[in-house]
N, C-alpha and C positions, 0 to 999 in steps of 0.2 A: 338408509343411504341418503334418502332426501334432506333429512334432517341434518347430517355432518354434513352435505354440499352447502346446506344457507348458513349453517355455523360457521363455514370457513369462509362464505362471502361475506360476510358480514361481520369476522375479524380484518380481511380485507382494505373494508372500504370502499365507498363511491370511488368509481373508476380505477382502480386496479383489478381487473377480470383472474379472477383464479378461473385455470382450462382442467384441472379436475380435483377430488377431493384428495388433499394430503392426508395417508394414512398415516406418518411418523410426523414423529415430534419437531424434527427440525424442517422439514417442507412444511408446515403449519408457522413455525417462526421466522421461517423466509417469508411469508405470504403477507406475514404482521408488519414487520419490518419496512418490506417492502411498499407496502400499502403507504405508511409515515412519510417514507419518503420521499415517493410523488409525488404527493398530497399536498408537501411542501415545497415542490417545483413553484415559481415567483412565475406572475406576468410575462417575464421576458426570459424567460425559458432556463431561468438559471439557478443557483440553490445561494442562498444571501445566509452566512452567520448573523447570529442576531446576536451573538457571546462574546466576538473576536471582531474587533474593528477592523484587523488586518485583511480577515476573511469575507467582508461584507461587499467587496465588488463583487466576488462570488466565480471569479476567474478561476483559480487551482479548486476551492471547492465543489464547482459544478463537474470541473474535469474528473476529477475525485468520487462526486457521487454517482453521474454518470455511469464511469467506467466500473465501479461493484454493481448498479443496475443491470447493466446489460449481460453480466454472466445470471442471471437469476434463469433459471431453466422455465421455459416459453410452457412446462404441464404445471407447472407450480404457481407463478403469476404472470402477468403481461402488465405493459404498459399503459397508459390512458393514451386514448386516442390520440394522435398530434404529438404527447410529449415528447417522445426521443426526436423527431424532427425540430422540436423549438430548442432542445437543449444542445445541438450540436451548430441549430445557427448562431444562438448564443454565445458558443464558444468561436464560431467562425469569423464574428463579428469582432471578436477580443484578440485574436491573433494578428502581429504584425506584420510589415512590411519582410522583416528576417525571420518570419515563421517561429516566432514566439510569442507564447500565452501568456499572462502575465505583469504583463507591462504596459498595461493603458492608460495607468498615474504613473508615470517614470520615477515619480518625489515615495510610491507607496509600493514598490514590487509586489507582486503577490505570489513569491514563490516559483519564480520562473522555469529553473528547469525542470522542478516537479511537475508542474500544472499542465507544463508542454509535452514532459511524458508520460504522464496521465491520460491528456487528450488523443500520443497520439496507440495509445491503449485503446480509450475507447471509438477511435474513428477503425484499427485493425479489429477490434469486437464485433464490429459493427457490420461488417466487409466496406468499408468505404474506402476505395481505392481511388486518390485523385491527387490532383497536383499540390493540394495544402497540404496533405500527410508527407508527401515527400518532401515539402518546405518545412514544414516543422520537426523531421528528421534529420537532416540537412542542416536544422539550426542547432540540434543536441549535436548533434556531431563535430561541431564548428568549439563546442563548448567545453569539449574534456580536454584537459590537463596533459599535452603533448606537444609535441616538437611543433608544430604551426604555429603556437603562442606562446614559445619559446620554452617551453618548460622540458627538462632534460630526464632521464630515469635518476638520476642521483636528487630529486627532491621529493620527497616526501610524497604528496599530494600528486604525482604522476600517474596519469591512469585514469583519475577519479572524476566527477562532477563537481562543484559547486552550485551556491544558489542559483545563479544564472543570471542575467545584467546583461551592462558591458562585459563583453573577454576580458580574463585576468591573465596581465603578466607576468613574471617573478620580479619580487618577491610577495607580492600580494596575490594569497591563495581566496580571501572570505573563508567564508563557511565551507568545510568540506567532511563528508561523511558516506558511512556505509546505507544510508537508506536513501539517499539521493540517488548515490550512483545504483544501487538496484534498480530504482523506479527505472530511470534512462536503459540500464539496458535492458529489463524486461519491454520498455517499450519500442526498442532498436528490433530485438528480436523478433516480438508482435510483426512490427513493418518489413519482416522477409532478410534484415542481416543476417549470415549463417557464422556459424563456431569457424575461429581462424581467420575475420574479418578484420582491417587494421583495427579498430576502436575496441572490440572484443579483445587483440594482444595486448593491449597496451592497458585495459583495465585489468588484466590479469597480474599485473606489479602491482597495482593498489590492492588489489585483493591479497593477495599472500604476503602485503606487510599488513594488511588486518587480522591476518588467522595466528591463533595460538598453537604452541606444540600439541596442545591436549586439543588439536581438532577443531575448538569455536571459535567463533571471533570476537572482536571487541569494533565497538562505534567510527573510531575515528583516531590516525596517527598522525592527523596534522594541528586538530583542535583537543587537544587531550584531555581538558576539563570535561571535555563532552561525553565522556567514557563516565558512564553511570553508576558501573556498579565499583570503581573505581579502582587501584592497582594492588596488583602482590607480585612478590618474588619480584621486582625488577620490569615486570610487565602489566599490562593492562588485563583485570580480569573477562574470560569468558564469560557471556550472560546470552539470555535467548534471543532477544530481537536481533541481535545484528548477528546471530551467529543462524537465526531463520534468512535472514537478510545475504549472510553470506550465502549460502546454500542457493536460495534462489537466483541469486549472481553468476555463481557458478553454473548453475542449468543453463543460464539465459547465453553462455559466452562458450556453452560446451567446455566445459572443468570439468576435474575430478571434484564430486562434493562427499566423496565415500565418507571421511574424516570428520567431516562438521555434521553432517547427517545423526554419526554415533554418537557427536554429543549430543544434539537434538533430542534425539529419541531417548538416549539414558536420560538426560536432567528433566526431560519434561514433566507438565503439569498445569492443571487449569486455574487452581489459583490465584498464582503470582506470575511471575515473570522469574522464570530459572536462574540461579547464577551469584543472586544474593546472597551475601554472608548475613545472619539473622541478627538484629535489631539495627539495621542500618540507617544512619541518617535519615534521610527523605525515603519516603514510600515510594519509590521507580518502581519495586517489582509490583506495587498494585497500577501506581498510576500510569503504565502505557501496558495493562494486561489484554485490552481488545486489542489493539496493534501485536502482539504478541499471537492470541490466537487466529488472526486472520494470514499471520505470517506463516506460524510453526503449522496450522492446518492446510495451508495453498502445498509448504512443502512435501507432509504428510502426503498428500494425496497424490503430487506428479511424480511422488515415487514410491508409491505403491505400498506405503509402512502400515501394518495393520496394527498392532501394538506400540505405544510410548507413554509409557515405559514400559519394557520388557514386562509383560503378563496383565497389562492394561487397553481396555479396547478404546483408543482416542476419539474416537468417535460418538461414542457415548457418552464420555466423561464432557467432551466440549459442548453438547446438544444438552444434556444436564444441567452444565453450569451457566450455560446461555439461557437456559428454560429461566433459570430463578434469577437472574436478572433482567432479564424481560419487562421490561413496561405495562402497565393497562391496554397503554394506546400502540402498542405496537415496537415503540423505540427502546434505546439503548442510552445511558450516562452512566460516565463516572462520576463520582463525587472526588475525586484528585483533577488538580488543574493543570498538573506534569505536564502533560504533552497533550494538553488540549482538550482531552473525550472528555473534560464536563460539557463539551458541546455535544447536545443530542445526533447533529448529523454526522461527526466526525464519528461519535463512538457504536452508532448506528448502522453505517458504513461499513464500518468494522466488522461490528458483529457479525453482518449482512455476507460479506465476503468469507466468513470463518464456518458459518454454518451451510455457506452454497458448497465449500472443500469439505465440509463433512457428512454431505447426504448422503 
């Protein structure tokens, strides 16, 4: 016994305290991961890409790493001393005057309404209940795609989020997509909005021009390039991130996700990313497969699906496939630069969230 407690301190790391010894595989790979992580918290409490220029104020990514940290279960690892208080004034530091993260180079966004609902993820994680959670709530809510900022249900992108900035008018949407608007409302919901709330109705139009007849969803109905796994029959095909993405939207807003759920669970799988017709152009279904399992595993788990696919234990299989790509040091990369996990925190992050929904 003594001998697996120093083994798993010392996969660890200086200063992440494991509080007992993991006997499975995946609380031993949270504890790894974990350990990276920290380790790579910056002087001023923040997590700085060293991959992505965009990433390097370290605004959405600290809100990002952060908020996968703090679900990490308190018998598996803790924190180092101090970190979680330097990483949230860090963030506190970067939020502005309208309770948005993101924006402290105006010339260089980073991501605004992700970062902001990320943080305010990890400040509701955290129990930090105070007047910046409700300003950075307050600022998501200022930000969706509704009659305030003029946008009517007859355009597309009603309902939804955007990057986050200045408010968009019509007819300028930006960027708008199904992983955005999850983030916000999972972090709307985090901060105490209930199912039937105005910004919950009104994201429920964007979401049901995202779902397909057969159940899943697709990316985005305003930027249609951005649909990856790209079209048939007249519509956009279903693929797993944004049909996990859809799901979790729907929990966050009180939906029905019965529908998307079924796809979920039939098309699933830890390799790839479900959805793809085979030899397709760009590798999408390798290059965003940690984003994938942190998705389809959060769903798994807040509802209760033991098998996916049908006679498969997901649990196992995700813990498996995590096990072998696993790091020496603890971390996680892609080698695709799709959507970013060739950066080690992003795809680390990931991992880190994928394997906490499947202990």
């Amino acid at each position: 016994m003594r001998r697996a407690v120093l083994l798993v301190l010392i996969a660890a790391g200086a200063g992440c305290g494991v509080k007992s010894a993991p006997q499975d595989s995946a609380s031993a790979a949270i504890a790894r991961a974990a350990a990276w992580l920290w380790a790579r918290q910056a002087a001023d409490g923040g997590w700085h890409s060293e991959t992505y220029g965009l990433l390097r104020s370290g605004q959405s990514l600290t809100a990002f790493v952060l908020a996968g940290l703090l679900e990490v279960p308190s018998a598996v690892a803790t924190a180092p001393r101090g970190a979680v208080d330097r990483a949230f004034e860090f963030l506190r530091k970067h939020v502005d005057a309208d309770g948005a993260l993101g924006r402290s180079d105006p010339l260089l966004e980073d991501y605004p309404n992700y970062a902001t609902a990320l943080a305010v993820l990890a400040w509701s994680r955290a129990g930090r209940r105070d007047g910046l959670l409700e300003r950075m709530t307050t600022c998501l809510r200022r930000q969706q795609f509704a009659e305030e900022l003029g946008w009517s249900p007859g355009w597309p992108a009603y309902g939804a989020w955007g990057m986050g900035g200045p408010p968009r008018r019509p007819p300028h949407t930006g960027h708008v997509d199904l992983s955005m608007t999850r983030h916000v409302l999972e972090g709307l919901a985090a901060a105490g909005l209930k199912p039937g709330e105005y910004a919950f109705s009104k994201a429920s139009t964007f979401l049901e021009r995202c779902q397909n007849s057969d159940g899943g969803f697709f990316f985005s109905n305003v930027i249609t390039d951005a649909n990856k796994a790209g079209g048939e029959g007249g519509s956009f095909r279903s693929y797993g991130t944004p049909t996990a993405d859809g799901v979790l939207s729907l929990l966050a807003i009180g939906g029905d996700s019965k529908r998307a759920l079924e796809w979920l669970a039939r098309n699933h799988r830890v390799d790839r990313v479900p959805g793809f017709p085979d030899g397709f152009a760009e590798d999408w279904a390798g290059g965003m497969i940690f984003y994938y399992w942190a998705a389809s595993a959060r769903t798994f788990r807040k509802l209760n699906v033991s098998e996916a696919p049908p006679g498969r234990d997901w649990r196992k299989d995700l813990v498996a496939a995590a096990a072998s790509r696993q790091r020496s040091d603890g971390s996680f990369r892609n080698q695709s630069f799709l959507m970013k996990e060739d950066d080690p925190l992003i795809a680390t992050t990931l991992a880190l969230g994928a394997l906490v929904a499947a202990r």
